[in-house]
N, C-alpha and C positions, 0 to 999 in steps of 0.2 A: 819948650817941649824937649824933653833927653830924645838920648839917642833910642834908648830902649822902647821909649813909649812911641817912638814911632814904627820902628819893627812890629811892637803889637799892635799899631793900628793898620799898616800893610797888612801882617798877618790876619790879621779882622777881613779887612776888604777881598784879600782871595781867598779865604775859606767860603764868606757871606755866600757868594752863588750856590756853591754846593749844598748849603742849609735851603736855599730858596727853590732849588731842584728838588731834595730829597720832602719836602713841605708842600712841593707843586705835587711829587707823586702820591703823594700819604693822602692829598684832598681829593685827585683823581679814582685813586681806589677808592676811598669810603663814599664818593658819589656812585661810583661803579654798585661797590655794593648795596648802597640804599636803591640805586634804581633795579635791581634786583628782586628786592625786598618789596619796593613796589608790585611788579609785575604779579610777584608768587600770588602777593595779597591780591590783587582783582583778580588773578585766576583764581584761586579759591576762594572768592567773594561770586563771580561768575558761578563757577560749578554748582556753589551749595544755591546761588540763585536762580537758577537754571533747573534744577531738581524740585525746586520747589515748587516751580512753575509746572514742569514738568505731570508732576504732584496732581496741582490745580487743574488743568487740562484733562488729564486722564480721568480723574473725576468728573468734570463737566460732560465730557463724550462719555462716558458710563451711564451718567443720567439721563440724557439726549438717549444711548441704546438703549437702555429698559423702559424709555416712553414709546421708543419707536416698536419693540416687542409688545409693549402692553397694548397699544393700537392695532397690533399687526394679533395680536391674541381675538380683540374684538372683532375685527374684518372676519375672522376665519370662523369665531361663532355665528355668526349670523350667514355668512356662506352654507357652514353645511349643518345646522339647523333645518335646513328645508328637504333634507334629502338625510337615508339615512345608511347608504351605502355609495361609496364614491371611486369612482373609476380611477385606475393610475394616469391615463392621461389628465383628468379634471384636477386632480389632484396635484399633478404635476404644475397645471395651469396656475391653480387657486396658489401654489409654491411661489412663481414668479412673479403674480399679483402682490401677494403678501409681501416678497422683497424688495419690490419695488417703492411700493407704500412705504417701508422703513425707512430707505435709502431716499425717498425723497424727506419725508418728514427728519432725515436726520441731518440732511441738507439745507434742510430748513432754518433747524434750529441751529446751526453754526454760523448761516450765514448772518440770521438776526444776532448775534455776540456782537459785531459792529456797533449796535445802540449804546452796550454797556460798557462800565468801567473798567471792565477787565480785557478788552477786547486789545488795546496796545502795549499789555504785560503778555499777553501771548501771542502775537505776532514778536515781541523781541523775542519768546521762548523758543520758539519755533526755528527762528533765523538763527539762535545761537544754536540750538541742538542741529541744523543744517551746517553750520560751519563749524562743529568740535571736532570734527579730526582733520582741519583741516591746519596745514604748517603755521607755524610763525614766518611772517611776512609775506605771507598770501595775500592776492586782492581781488576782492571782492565786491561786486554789482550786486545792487538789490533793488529789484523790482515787486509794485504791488499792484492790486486792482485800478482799476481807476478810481473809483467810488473813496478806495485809501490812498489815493497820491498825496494829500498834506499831510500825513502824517509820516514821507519821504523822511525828510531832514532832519526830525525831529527824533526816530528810529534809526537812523543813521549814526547821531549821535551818543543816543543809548548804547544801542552796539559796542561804539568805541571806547565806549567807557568799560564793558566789561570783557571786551577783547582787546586793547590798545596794541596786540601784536599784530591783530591781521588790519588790512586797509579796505573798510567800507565806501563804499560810495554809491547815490542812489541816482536809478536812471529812471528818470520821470517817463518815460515810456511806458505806458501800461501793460501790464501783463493781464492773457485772456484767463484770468482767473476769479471764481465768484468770491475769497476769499483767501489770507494768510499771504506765504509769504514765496518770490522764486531767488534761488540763490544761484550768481554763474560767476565764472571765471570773465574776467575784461575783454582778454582776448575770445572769449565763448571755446572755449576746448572742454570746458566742464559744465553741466544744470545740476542745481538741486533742489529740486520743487518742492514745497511746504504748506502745500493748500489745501482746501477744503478737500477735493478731489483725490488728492495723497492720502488724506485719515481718511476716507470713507474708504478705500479702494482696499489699506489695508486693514479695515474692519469686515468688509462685507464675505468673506467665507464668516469668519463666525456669526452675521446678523444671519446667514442663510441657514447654517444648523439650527440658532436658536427659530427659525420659521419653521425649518422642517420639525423640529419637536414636539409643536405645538398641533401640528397636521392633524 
């Protein structure tokens, strides 16, 4: 071997590192960025799924409210059918009757969603629309009924898949709810409750106008 060709093969040997650093950074970044690209993609795989659900739900309670009105229509013919002039207090009465009747019957019918197929695409819609504004690398406890405790882990992991920023985890501990979902903080400094009780509560001034309309 000349002299020369060994100059270039030293010279080979101490530049090699620097090729092997600037090769380590270049694969660092473009992992970097693909996991990036990942994230974007299940948040907006999350969002547009979540909406849709979203979607689905608010139709379901829509149908659930105009059976619960169309029943609540019925009670109130046959109430004042018998009478053909009706006091404000009776009235007022026959009012509270009537939403109560809705409010249970609409109660009803969410809590029966459990039987059906759709009932653990909306229990994860619920938990995700409970956790969207909540940070990246948030952690997050999820409790459910009792009657839903198997399907803990299995929810748990759905979650993670269309949030893998925040940290799910499910606490077999029942929660005293007839249905859906409660969402807290680990250490408990935050609740955010997602349950039947939650939609009815913020339904019920409007079930109560659509009663008193009907009056």
């Amino acid at each position: 071997m000349t002299e020369s060709m060994v100059g270039e093969d030293r010279g080979y040997k101490v530049r090699n590192p620097e090729k092997l650093a600037s090769l380590k950074n270049l694969l660092l970044k473009k992992a970097d960025d693909e996991q990036e690209a990942i994230l974007e993609s299940a948040r907006q795989e999350a969002a547009a799924w979540l909406e849709e659900q979203n979607a689905a739900l608010d139709r379901m309670v829509e149908q659930i409210h105009a059976e619960a009105v169309k029943r609540a229509e019925e009670i109130s013919k046959r109430q004042i059918a018998g009478a053909e002039t009706t006091r404000t207090k009776e009235r007022l009465r026959l009012q509270n009757v009537l939403l109560d009747e809705a409010v249970e019957l609409l109660q009803k019918e969410l809590v029966a969603l459990r039987g059906g197929p759709e009932y653990f695409p909306v229990l994860a819609g619920l938990a995700l629309e409970g956790a969207s504004r909540l940070p990246a690398g948030s952690e997050v406890k999820l409790q459910l009924a009792r009657e839903d405790a198997q399907l803990g882990e299995a929810l748990t992991a759905r979650l993670k898949d269309f949030r893998p920023d925040l940290t799910f985890t499910f606490n077999a501990e029942a929660a005293p709810i007839l249905g859906g979902v409660w969402l807290s903080a680990s250490d408990g400094s935050w609740r955010a409750p997602a349950d039947w009780r939650e939609v009815i509560s913020g339904m019920k001034d409007a079930l109560a106008e659509r009663v008193l309309a009907i009056l």
